[in-house]
C-alpha positions in Angstrom: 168.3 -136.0 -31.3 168.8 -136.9 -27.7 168.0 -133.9 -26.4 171.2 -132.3 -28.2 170.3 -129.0 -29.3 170.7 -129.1 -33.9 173.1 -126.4 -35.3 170.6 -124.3 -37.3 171.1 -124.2 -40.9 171.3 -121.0 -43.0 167.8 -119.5 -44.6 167.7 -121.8 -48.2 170.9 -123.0 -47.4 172.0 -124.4 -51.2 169.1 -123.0 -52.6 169.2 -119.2 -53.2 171.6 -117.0 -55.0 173.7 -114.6 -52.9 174.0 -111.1 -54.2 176.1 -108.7 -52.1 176.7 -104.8 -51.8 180.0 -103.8 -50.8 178.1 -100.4 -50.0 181.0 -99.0 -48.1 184.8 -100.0 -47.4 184.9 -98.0 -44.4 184.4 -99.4 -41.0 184.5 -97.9 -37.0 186.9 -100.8 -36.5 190.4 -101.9 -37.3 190.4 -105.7 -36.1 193.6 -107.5 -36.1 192.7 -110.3 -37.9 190.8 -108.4 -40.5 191.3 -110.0 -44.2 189.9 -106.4 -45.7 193.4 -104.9 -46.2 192.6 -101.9 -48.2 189.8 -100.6 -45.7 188.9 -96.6 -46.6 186.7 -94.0 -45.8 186.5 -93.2 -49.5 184.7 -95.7 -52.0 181.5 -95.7 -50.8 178.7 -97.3 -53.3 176.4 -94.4 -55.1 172.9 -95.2 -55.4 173.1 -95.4 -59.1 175.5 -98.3 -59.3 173.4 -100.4 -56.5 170.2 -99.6 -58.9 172.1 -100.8 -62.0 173.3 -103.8 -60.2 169.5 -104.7 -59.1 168.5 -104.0 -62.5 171.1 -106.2 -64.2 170.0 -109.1 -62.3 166.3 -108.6 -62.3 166.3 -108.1 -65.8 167.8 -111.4 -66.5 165.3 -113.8 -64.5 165.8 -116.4 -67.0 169.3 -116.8 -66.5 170.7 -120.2 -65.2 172.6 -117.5 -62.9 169.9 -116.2 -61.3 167.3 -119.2 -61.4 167.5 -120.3 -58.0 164.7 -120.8 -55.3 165.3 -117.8 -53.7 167.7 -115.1 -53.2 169.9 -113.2 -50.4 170.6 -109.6 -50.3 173.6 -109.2 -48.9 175.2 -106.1 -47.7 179.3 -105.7 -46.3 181.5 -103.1 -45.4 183.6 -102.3 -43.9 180.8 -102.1 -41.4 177.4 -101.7 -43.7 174.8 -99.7 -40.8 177.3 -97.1 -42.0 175.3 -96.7 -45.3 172.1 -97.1 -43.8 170.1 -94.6 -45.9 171.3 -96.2 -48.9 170.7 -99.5 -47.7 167.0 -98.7 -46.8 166.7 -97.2 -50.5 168.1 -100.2 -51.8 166.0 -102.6 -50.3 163.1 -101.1 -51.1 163.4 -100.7 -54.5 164.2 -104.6 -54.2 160.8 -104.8 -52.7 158.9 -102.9 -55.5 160.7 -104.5 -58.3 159.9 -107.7 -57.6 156.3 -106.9 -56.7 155.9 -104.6 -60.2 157.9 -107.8 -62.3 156.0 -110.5 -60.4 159.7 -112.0 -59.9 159.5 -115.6 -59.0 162.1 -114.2 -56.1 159.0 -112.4 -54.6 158.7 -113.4 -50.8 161.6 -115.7 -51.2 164.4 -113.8 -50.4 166.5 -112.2 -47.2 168.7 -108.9 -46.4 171.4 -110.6 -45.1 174.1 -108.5 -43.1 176.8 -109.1 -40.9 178.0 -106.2 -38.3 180.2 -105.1 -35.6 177.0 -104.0 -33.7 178.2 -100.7 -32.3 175.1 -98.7 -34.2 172.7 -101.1 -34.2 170.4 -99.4 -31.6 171.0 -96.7 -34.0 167.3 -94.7 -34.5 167.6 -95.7 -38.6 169.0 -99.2 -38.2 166.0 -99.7 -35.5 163.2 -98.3 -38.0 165.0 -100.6 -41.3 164.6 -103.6 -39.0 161.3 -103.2 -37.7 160.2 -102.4 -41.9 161.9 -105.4 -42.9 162.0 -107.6 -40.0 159.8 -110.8 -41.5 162.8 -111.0 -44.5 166.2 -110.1 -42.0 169.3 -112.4 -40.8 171.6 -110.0 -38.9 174.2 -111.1 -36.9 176.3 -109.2 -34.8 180.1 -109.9 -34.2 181.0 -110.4 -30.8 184.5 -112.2 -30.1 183.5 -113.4 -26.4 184.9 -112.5 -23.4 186.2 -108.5 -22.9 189.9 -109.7 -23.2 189.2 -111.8 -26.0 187.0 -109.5 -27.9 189.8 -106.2 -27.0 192.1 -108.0 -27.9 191.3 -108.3 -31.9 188.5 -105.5 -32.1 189.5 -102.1 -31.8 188.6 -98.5 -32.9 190.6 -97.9 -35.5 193.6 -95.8 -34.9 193.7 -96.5 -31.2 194.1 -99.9 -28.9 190.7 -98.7 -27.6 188.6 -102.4 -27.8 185.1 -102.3 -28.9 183.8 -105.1 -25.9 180.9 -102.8 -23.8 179.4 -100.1 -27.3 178.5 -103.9 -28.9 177.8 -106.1 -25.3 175.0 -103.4 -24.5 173.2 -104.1 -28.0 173.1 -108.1 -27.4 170.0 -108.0 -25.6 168.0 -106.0 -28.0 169.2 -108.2 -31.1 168.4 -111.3 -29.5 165.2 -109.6 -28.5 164.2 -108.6 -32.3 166.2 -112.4 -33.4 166.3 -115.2 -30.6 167.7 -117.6 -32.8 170.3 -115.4 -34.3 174.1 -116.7 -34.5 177.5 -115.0 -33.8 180.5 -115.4 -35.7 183.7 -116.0 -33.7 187.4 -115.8 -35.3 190.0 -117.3 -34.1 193.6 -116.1 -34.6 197.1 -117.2 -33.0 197.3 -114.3 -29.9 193.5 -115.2 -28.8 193.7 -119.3 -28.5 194.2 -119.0 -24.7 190.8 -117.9 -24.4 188.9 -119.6 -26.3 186.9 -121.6 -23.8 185.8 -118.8 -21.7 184.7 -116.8 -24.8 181.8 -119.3 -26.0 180.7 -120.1 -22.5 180.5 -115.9 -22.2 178.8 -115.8 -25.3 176.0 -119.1 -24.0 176.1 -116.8 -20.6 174.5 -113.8 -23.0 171.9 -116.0 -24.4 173.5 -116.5 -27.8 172.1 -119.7 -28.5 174.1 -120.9 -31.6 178.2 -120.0 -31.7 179.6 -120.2 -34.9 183.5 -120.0 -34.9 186.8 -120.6 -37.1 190.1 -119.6 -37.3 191.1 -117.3 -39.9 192.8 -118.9 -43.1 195.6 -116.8 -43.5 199.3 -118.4 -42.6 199.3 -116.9 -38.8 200.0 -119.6 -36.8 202.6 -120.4 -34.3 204.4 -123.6 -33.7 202.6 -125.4 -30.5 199.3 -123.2 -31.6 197.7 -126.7 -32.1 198.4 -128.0 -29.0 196.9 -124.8 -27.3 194.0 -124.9 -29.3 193.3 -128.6 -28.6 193.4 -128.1 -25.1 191.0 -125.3 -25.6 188.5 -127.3 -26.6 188.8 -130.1 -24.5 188.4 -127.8 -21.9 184.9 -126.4 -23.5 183.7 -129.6 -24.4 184.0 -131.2 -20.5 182.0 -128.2 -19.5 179.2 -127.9 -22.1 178.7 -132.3 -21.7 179.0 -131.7 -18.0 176.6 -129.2 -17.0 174.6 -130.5 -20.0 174.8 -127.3 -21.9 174.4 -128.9 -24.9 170.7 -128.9 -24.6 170.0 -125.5 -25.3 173.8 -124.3 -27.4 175.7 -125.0 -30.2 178.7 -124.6 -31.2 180.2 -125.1 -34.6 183.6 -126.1 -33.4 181.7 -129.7 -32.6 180.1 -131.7 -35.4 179.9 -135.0 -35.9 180.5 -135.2 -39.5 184.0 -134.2 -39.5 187.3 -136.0 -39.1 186.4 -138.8 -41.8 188.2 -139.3 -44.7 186.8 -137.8 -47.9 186.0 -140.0 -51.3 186.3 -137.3 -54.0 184.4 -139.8 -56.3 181.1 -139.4 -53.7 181.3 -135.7 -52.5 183.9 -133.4 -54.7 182.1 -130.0 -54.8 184.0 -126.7 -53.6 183.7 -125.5 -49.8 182.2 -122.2 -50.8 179.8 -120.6 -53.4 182.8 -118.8 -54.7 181.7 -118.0 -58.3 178.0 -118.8 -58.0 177.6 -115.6 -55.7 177.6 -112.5 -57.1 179.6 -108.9 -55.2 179.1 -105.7 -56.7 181.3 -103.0 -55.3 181.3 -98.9 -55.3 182.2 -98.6 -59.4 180.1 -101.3 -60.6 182.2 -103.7 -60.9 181.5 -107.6 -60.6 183.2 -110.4 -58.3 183.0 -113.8 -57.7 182.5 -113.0 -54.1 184.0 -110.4 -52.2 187.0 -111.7 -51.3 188.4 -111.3 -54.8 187.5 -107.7 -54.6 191.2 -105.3 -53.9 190.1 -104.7 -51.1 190.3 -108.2 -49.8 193.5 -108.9 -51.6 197.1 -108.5 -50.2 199.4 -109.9 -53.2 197.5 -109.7 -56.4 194.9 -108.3 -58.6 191.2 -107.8 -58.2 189.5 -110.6 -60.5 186.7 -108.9 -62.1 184.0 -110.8 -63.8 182.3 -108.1 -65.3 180.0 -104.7 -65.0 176.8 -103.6 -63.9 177.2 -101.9 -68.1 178.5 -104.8 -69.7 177.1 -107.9 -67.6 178.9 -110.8 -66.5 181.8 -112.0 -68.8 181.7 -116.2 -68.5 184.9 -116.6 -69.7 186.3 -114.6 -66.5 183.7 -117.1 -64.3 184.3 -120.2 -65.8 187.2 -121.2 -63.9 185.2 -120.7 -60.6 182.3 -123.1 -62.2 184.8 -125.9 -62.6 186.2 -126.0 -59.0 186.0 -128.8 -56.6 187.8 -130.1 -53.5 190.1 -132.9 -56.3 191.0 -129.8 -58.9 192.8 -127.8 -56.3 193.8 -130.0 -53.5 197.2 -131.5 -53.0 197.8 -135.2 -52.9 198.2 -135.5 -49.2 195.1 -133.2 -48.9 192.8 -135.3 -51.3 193.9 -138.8 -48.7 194.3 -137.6 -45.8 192.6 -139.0 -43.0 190.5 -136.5 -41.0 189.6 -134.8 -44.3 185.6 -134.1 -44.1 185.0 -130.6 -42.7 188.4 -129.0 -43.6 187.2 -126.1 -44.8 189.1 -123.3 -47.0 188.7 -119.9 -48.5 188.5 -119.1 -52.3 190.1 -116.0 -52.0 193.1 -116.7 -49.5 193.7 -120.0 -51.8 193.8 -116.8 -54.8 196.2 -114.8 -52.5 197.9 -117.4 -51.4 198.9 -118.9 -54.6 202.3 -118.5 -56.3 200.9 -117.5 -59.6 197.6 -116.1 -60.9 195.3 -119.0 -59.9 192.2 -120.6 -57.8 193.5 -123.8 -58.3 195.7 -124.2 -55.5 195.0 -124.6 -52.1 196.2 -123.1 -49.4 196.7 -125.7 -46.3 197.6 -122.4 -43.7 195.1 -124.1 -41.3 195.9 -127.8 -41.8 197.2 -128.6 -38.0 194.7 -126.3 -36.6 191.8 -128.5 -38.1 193.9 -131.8 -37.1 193.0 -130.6 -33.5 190.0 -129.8 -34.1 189.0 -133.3 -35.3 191.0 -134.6 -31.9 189.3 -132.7 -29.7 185.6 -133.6 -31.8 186.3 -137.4 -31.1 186.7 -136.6 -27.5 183.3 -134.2 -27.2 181.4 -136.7 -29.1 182.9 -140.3 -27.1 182.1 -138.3 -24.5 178.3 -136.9 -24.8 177.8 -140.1 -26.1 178.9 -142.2 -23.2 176.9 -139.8 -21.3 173.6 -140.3 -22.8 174.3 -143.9 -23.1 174.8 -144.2 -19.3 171.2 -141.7 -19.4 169.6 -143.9 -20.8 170.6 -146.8 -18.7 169.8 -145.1 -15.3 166.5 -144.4 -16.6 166.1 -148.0 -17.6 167.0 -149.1 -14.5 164.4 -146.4 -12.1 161.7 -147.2 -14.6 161.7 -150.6 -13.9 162.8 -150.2 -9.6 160.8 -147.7 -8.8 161.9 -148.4 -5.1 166.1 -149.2 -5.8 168.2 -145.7 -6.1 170.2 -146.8 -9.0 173.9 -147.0 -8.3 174.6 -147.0 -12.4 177.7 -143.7 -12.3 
């Protein structure tokens, strides 16, 4: 459209089932902002639970659960190259499974995995990716700039940052995935450089940026305002050197900011309760979030066993969330609603008693900027391709008149 380069969708997006393997809890980082509070070196996943788990959900194909289009393999950590030998056994018996049941999954499906990118030149990662390649999404995590990126993402144990052992492997992933996306987090000590980070991160060649601020209750008073400015700043240097054409980033879309009917679009942000975790013992999640290890003032919520299945009366709560069944009045009218997004598990954490029905509203100024500084980006693109299109107009037609259109 205009030239504007699209923010690429995910593989299936809304279509597939998302299974994932929380194969290890241990990771070479310990990043500030990090929602995995109970990070070890300890519960790593044994290959008999990750069989069982595949088995449980191959075996029941006919299950409304598991009828969907396709299917994503997801693996976490901690950081999940860790486990790479189990991840490679994994995956292949994927493979042969659905090739020996004739699954209607066959060919439609994706290892999925999100890393901090320090091993992924590793000799093992590099011969997994090159088997697999045709059925991969891999993103690395890369905060932005050095000072940005230090600032959050450091060796654990030490203030060491991460920046230059996950920089030098950008131009190999991009090389193996040129349309791949980053993931950028946003927390209250890193606002100031936010601007510079994603026009770092365009300088690498990472074509689409996807970033957000974390949901937990961080913020500062006057974090807002910084975080307007922020993007005002990145938005008058993406329109004016026309960067636009060849990035994205998520920060600017032109759905949000509108107010929200709840009779015309009420589902849930997230697939909270139609995914599926499985962690080290076998145990079953609603996503990982609601796994301990994600959880800083309540219980795990298990939904079942890789021996006993899933128990629907533990998922049925999940089935019957929407935006109305958990939002607040003022949430539910408010203005600038469309696009404010939330997390199932911090709205569990948050919560004053044991529930998924409340929302927590941690990041409700932080969005409020974002939607002012998204009306500025797109008034002003817009304006700019409307005055474009004029010049050209105007040349076109007086080939020999410079045209004095500004």
């Amino acid at each position: 459209m205009f030239g504007i380069k699209e923010q690429q969708l995910d593989w299936n997006s809304g279509t597939s089932k998302t299974i994932t393997f929380i194969v290890t809890k241990d990771c070479q980082l310990a990043c500030k902002y990090c929602y995995l509070v109970g990070k070890n070196e300890k519960e790593r996943m044994p290959w008999e639970v990750a069989k069982s788990a595949i088995d449980y959900v191959l075996d029941n194909e006919n299950d409304p659960d598991f009828a969907t289009e396709g299917v994503i393999w997801d693996f976490i950590g901690g950081e999940p190259f860790l486990e790479i030998d189990l991840i490679d056994q994994i995956c292949d018996y994927i493979k042969s499974e659905l090739f020996r049941r004739n699954h209607h999954w066959f060919n439609s499906y994706r290892f999925s995995f999100s890393t901090n990118g320090i091993n992924y030149d590793n000799e093992k990662v590099q011969r997994f990716i090159e088997k697999n390649k045709t059925h991969l999404s891999i993103g690395i995590t890369i905060d932005g700039t050095r000072r940005k990126h230090d600032l959050n993402r450091v060796y654990k144990g030490t203030e060491k940052g991460s920046y230059d052992d996950v920089v030098r492997n950008i131009p190999l992933w991009l090389k193996q995935f040129p349309n791949a996306s980053t993931k950028v987090t946003i927390s209250s000590a890193d606002i100031p450089y936010i601007s510079e980070s994603v026009l770092h991160l365009f300088e690498l060649g990472i074509g689409q940026v996807n970033i957000n601020c974390v949901f937990e209750d961080v913020w500062a008073d006057g974090d807002d305002i910084l975080f307007e400015d922020q993007l005002v700043k990145l938005a008058d240097v993406i329109i004016d050197r026309s960067l636009y054409k060849e990035f994205a980033c998520s920060f600017f879309a032109e759905h949000i900011g509108k107010p929200m009917d709840c009779k015309l679009r009420n589902q849930n942000w997230c697939g909270s309760g139609k995914m599926l975790a499985v962690d080290a013992v076998g145990n079953f999640y609603p996503c990982t979030r609601f796994a301990q290890y994600s959880l800083r003032d309540k219980e795990a919520w298990i939904i079942g066993n890789i021996h006993d299945g899933i128990d629907n009366n533990k998922l049925r709560p999940f089935l019957t969330l929407d935006r109305c069944t958990q939002s607040n009045p003022e949430c539910i009218d408010c203005e600038v609603a469309e696009g404010c997004a939330w997390c199932q598990g911090e709205n569990f954490d948050a919560a004053k008693t044991h529930t998924v029905f409340q929302r927590a509203t941690a990041i409700c100024k932080m969005h409020k900027a974002r939607v002012r500084a998204n009306n500025y980006y797109w008034n002003k693109l817009y304006r700019k391709l409307e005055m474009e299109g004029k010049r050209e107009e105007f040349e076109k037609n007086h080939p020999n008149i410079k045209s004095e259109i500004c």
